[in-house]
MARMI-402965 format. One record per residue (C-alpha): residue in three letters; x, y, z. Coordinates in steps of 0.001 Angstrom, whole numbers, padded with zeros to 6 digits, always signed. Example, Ala and Ser with C-alpha at 12.3 -4.5 7.8 and 13.67 -1.06 7.14 Angstrom:
// residues 2
ALA+012300-004500+007800;SER+013670-001060+007140;
This chain:
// residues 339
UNK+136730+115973+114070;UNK+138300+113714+111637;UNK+139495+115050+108226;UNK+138491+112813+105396;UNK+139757+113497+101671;UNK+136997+115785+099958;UNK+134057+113663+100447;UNK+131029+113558+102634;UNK+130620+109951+104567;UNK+127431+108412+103945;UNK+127714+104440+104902;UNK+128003+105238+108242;UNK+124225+106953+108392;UNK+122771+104197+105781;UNK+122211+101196+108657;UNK+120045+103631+110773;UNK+118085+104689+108036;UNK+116393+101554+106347;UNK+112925+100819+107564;UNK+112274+098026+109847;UNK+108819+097448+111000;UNK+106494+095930+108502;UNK+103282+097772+106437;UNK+100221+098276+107274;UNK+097732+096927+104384;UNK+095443+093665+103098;UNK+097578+092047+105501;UNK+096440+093415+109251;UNK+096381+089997+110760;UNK+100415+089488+110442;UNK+100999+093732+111410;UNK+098909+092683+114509;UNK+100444+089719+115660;UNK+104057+091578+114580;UNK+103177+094066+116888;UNK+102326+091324+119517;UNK+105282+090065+119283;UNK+104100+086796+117588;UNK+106829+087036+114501;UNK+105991+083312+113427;UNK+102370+084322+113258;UNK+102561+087146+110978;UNK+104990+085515+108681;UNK+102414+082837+107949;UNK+099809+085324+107202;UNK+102166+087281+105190;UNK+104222+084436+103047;UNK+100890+083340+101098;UNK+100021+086426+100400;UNK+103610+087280+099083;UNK+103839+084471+096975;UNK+100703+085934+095163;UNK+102342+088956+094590;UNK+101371+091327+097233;UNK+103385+094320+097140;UNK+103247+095200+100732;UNK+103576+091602+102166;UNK+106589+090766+100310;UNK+107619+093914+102133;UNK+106827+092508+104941;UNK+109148+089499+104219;UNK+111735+091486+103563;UNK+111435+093266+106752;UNK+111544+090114+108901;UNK+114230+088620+107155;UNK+115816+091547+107265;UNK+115879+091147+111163;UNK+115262+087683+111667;UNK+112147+087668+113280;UNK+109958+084896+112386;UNK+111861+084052+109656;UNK+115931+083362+109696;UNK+117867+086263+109224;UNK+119196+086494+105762;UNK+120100+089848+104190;UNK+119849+087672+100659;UNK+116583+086592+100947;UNK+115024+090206+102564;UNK+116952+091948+099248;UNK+114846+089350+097141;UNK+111463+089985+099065;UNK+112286+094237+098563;UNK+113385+093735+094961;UNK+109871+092027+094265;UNK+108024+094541+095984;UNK+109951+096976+094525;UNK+109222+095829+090720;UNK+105547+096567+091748;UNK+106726+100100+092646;UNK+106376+099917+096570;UNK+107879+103166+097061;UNK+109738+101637+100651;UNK+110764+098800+098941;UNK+112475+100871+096031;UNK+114292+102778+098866;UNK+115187+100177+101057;UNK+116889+097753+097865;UNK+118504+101090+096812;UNK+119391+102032+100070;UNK+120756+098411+100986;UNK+122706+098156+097497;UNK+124330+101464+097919;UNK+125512+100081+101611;UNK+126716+096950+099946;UNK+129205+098978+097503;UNK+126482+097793+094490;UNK+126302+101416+093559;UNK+125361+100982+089660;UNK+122140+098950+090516;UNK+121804+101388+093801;UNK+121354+104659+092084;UNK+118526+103978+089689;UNK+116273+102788+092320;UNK+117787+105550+094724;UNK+117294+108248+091856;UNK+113360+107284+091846;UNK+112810+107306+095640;UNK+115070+110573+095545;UNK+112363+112116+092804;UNK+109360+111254+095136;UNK+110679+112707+097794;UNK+112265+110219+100270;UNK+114539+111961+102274;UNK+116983+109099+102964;UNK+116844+108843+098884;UNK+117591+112682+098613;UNK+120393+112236+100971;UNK+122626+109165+099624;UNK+122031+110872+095747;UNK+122545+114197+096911;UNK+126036+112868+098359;UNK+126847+111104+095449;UNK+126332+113955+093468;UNK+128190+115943+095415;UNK+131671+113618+095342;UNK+131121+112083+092213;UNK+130495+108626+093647;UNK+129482+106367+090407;UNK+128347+109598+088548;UNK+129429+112558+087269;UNK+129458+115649+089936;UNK+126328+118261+089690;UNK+126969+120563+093043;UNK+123498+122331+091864;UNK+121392+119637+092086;UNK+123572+117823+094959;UNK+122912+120894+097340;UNK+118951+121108+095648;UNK+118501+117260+097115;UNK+120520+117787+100607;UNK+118861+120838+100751;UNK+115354+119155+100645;UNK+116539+115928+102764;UNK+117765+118466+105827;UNK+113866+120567+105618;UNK+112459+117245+106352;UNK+114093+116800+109147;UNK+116927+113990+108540;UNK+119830+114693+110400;UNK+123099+113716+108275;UNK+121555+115575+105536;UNK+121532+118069+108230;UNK+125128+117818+108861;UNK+126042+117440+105325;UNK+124499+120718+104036;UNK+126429+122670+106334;UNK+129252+121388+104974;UNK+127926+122315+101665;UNK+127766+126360+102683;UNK+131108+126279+103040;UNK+132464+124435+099473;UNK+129747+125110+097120;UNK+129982+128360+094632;UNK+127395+130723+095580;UNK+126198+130451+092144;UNK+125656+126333+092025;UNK+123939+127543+095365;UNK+121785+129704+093650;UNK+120470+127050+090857;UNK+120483+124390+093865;UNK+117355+126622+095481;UNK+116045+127274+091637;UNK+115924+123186+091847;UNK+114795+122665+094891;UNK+111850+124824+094404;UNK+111092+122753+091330;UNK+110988+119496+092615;UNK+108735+120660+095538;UNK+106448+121700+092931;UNK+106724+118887+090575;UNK+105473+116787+093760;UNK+102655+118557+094445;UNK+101113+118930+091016;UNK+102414+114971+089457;UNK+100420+112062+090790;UNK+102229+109830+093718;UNK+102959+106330+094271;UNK+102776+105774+090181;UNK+103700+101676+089718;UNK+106594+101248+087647;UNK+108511+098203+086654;UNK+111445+100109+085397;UNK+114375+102157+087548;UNK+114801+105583+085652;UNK+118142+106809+084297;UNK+120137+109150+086277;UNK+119763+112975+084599;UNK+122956+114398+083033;UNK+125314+116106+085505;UNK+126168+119810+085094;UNK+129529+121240+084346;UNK+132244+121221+087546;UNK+132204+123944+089750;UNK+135090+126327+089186;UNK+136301+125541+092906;UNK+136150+122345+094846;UNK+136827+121390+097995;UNK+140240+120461+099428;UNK+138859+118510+102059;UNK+135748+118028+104134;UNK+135213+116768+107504;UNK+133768+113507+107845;UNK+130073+113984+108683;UNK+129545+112284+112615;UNK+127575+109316+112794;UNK+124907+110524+114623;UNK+123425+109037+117525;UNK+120105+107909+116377;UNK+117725+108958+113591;UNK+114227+108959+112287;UNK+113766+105476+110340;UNK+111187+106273+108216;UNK+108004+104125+107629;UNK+107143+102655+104436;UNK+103629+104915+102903;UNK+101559+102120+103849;UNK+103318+101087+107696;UNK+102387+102163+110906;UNK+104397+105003+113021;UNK+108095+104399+113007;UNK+109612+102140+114916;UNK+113293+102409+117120;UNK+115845+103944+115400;UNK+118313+100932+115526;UNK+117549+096961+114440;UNK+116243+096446+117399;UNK+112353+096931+117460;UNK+110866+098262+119794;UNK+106366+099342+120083;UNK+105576+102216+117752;UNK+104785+105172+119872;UNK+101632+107097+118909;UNK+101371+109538+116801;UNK+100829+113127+117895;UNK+097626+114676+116744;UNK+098347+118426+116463;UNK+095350+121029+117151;UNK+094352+121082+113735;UNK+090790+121532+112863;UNK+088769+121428+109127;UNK+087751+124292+107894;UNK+084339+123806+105867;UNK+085678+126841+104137;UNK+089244+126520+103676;UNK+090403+125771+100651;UNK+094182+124390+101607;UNK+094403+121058+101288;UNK+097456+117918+101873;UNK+098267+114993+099029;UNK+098934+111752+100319;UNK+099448+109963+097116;UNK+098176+109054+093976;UNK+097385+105393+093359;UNK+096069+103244+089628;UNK+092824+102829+090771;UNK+089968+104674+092442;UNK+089564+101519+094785;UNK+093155+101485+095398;UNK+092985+104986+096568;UNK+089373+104561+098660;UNK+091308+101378+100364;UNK+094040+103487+101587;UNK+092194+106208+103187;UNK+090641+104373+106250;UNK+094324+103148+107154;UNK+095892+106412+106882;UNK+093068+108164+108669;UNK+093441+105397+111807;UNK+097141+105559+111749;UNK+097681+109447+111058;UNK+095612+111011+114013;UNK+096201+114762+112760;UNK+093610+113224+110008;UNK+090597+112709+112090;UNK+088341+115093+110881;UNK+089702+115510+107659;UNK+087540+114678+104717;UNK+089115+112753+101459;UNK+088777+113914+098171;UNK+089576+111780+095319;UNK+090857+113567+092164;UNK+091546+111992+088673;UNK+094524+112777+086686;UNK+095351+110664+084142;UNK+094794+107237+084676;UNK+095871+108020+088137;UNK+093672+108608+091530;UNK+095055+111390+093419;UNK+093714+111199+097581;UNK+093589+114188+099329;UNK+092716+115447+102632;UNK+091214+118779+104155;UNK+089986+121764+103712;UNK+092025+123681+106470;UNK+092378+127208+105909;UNK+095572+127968+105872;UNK+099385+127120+104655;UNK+100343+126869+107949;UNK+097505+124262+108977;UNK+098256+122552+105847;UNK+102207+122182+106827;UNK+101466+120689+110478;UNK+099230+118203+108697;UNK+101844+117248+106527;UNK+104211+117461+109132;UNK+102530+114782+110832;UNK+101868+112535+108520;UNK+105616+112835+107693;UNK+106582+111390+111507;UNK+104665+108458+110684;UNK+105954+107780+107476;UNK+103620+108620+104889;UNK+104597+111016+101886;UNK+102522+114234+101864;UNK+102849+117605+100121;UNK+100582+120673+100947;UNK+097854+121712+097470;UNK+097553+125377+097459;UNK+094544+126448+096424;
């Protein structure tokens, strides 16, 4: 393996990890004829509606100019579809403009909207900050929090971050390793009990770095580009796509042999949304696109000015988790209540 300085690669992983089907949401015409392979089609059902300011079709646009179906390609114009949906606080959108700026050496106006994907739990988000954390890349170093985010990137299943946090164990002190699990265990916590999907206009600020570590790394390998990897779905898209830019049928979604428990008490957030319509609206296209779900029974919980949706009972953790799980493999967010 190649020897590489003291940092951990991350451009390399960034181009198989943006999104690139389209979302799934007041605009089921275009996903339809998308997924017919009638690109022209769903870009005239989807431009109108971006022009009015539809979050989710300007996402859309982003996505096919992104690839330059139905549309020209044009990496310019997709940024400028993303960074509209992205003021409306599409979570995808915010990841994918971070994600993209970050790949495009843009890394001052890549971190803020990587830092708030990061904080809802995106693992691709998690990854690319954690990294930067970790070398120092356009802010200052925090190993604690750096191995807290890679940490949390590799349980979800995303394979650099994977390869990354083994090269961690070797470099980090055992005490930033130590505060890194303190951290991790907060942010998984802080998801569960703070409302989802909250609309925001405004990236946040990156959080003040700790003090150095007393020992850094000489050197680290460079982390292998792996072969192919789980492009995750925007919240509101249906299952993943290929894992390259090439597009190929989403496959369906297992449905795991999970069964409601009228007396469980365990149940799965899939968001929180501004409305209670917003939040009612979402349920019948997660339920049809999220199999595992059938069954399940929504609950819609105020908090704030915010609409939490939930889904269950199931009684247990472990039901819970496989929910989750799969939910998770088609791209939505989702983080287990306890009771």
């Amino acid at each position: 393996m190649q020897m590489i300085g003291r940092h951990i690669l991350v451009a390399a992983a960034l181009s198989i990890m943006i999104g690139t089907t389209p979302a799934l949401a007041d605009v089921k015409k275009g996903v339809s004829a998308w997924q017919a392979g009638d690109f022209a089609s769903a870009v005239r059902e989807w431009r109108p509606l971006a022009d009015k300011g539809d979050a989710d079709a300007q996402f859309n646009m982003g996505q096919a100019y992104k690839l330059g179906r139905g549309a020209p390609a044009d990496m310019k114009l997709a940024q400028s579809w993303y960074e509209k949906a992205a003021a409306q606080g599409h979570e995808q959108a915010q990841a994918n403009l971070g994600l993209i700026l970050f790949q495009n050496g843009n890394r001052t106006a890549a971190l803020p909207w990587i830092r708030k994907a990061a904080d809802r739990g995106d693992p691709r988000a998690q990854y690319v900050l954690g990294t930067a954390l970790f070398n120092g890349d356009g802010i200052p170093k925090d190993w604690p929090r750096a191995y807290a985010l890679m940490s949390s990137s590799a349980a979800q299943g995303l394979a650099p971050a994977k390869a990354s946090l083994v090269q961690m164990e070797d470099f980090v002190p055992a005490a930033d390793k130590q505060k890194g699990k303190q951290i991790a265990q907060q942010m998984a916590q802080r998801l569960v009990e703070t409302p989802l999907n909250m609309p925001s206009t405004r990236p946040t600020t990156l959080a003040a770095a700790s003090p150095k570590p007393a020992s850094k790394p000489a050197s680290l390998p460079a982390t292998p580009k792996p072969a192919a990897d789980r492009a995750l779905a925007p919240a509101s898209k249906p299952a993943a796509a290929a894992q390259t830019e090439k597009v190929a049928k989403p496959a369906p979604v297992a449905k795991p042999a999970i069964s409601a428990a009228a007396g469980g008490r365990w149940r799965v957030q899939l968001g929180a949304y501004d409305s209670p319509a917003a939040a009612r609206g979402r349920w019948p296209v997660l339920s049809r696109k999220i199999g595992a779900l059938g069954g399940m029974q929504p609950s819609y919980e105020q908090a704030g000015k915010f609409t939490r949706l939930r889904a269950g009972p199931v009684g247990s953790r472990g039901d819970a988790e496989k929910l989750c799980a799969a939910a998770r493999s088609a791209g939505q967010a989702c983080f287990v209540v306890a009771p």
